[in-house]
Backbone bond lengths (Angstrom), bond angles and torsions (degrees), N, CA, C in turn:
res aa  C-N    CA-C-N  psi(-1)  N-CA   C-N-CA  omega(-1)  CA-C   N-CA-C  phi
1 X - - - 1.456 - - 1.528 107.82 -
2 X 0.959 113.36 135.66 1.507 121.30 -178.56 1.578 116.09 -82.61
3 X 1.897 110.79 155.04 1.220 92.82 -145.80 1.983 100.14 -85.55
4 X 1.187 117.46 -3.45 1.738 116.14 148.35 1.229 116.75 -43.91
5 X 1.349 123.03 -59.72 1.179 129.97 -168.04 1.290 125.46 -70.52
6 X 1.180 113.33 -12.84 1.510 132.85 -172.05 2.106 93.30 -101.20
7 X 1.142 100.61 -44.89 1.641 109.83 179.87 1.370 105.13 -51.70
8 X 1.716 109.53 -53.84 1.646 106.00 178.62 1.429 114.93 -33.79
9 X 1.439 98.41 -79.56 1.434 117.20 -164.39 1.693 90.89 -37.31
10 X 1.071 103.20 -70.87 1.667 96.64 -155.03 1.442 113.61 -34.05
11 X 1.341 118.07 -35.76 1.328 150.62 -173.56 1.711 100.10 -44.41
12 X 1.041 95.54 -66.46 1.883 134.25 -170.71 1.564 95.52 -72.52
13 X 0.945 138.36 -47.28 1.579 130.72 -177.71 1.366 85.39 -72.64
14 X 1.590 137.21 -73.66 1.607 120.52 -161.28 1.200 114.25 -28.74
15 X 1.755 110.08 -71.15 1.317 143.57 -175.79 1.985 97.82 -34.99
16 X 1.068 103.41 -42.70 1.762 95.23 -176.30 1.630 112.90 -81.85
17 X 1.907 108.04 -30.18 1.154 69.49 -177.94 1.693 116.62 -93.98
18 X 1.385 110.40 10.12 1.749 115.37 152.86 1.358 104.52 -29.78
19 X 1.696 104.22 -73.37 1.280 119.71 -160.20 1.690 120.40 -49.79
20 X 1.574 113.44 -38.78 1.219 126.95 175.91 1.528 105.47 -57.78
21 X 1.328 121.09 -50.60 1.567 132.83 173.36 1.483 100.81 -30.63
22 X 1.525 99.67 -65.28 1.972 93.51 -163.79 1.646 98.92 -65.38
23 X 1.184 121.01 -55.20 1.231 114.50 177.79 1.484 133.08 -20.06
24 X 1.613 100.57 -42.20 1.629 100.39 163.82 1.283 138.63 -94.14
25 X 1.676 87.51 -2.77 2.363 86.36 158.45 1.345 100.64 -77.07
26 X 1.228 134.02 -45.19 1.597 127.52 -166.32 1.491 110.41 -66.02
27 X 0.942 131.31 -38.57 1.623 136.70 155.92 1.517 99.88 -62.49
28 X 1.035 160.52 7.11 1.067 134.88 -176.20 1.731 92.74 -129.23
29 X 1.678 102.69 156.58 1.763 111.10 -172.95 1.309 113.80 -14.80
30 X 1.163 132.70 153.80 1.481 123.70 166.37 1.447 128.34 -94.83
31 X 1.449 99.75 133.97 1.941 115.06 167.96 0.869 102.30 -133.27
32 X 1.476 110.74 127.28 1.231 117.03 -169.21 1.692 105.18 -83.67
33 X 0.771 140.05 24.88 2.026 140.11 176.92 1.511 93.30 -116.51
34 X 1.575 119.34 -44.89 1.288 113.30 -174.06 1.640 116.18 -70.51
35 X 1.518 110.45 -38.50 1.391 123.40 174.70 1.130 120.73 -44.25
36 X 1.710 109.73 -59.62 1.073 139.77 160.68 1.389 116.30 -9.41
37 X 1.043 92.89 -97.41 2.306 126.83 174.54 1.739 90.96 -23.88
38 X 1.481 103.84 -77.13 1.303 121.01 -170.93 1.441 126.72 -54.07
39 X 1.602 124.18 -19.42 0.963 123.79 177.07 1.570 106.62 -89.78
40 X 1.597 125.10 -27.07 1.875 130.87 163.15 1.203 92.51 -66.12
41 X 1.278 130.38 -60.73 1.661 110.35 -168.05 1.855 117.91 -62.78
42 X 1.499 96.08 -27.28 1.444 89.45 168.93 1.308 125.67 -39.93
43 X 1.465 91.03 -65.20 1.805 126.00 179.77 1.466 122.38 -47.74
44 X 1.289 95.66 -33.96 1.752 102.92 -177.72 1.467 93.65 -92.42
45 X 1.303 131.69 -65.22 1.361 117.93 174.30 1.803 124.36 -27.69
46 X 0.975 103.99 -43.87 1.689 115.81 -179.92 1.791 113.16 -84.09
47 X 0.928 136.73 -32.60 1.490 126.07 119.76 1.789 118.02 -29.06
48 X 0.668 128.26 -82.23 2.007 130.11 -173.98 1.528 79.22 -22.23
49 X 1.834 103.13 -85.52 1.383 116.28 -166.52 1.372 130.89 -31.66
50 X 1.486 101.74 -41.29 1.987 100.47 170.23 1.330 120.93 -84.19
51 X 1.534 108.31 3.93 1.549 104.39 -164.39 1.454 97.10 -103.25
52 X 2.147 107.02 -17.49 1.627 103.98 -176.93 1.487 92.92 -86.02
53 X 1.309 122.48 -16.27 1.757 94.80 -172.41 1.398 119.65 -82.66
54 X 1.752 108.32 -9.48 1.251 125.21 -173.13 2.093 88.80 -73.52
55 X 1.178 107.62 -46.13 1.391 102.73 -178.96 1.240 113.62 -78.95
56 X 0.967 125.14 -10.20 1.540 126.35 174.49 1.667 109.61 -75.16
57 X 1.400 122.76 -55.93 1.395 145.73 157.92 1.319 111.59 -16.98
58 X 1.831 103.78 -63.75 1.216 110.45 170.13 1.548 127.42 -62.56
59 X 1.233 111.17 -27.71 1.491 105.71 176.84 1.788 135.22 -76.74
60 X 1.519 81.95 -29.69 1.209 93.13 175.50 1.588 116.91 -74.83
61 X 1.519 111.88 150.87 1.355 125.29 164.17 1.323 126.03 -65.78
62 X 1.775 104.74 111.45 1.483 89.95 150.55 0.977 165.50 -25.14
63 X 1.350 136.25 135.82 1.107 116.52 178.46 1.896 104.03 -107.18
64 X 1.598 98.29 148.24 1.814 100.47 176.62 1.105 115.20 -62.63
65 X 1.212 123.41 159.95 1.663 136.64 -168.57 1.560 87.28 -80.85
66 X 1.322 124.19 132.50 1.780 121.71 133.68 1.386 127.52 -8.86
């Protein structure tokens, strides 16, 4: 694995467990300022994340058709 490709991922595991973070103010009682914050940071976090797997996708090698 190349050392980009290895950078993604790592990238993409941080980035999620950001994402898991907001995930548990919004499950948790509601405030609405805290909800708030946490539900854009959700959102923007999960963008990063689909945009590294889109680069991740790309990095990796194909595999040949059957």
């Amino acid at each position: 694995m190349s050392e980009s490709l290895e950078t993604l991922k790592k990238a993409r595991e941080r980035m999620i467990e950001e994402r898991d973070a907001h995930v548990k103010v919004l499950a948790a009682p509601f405030d609405r300022d805290k909800a708030e914050r946490a539900r854009n940071k959700f959102l923007e976090t999960q963008m990063v994340i689909d945009a590294l797997e889109r680069a991740i996708n790309a990095e990796e090698p194909t595999l040949p058709a059957p």
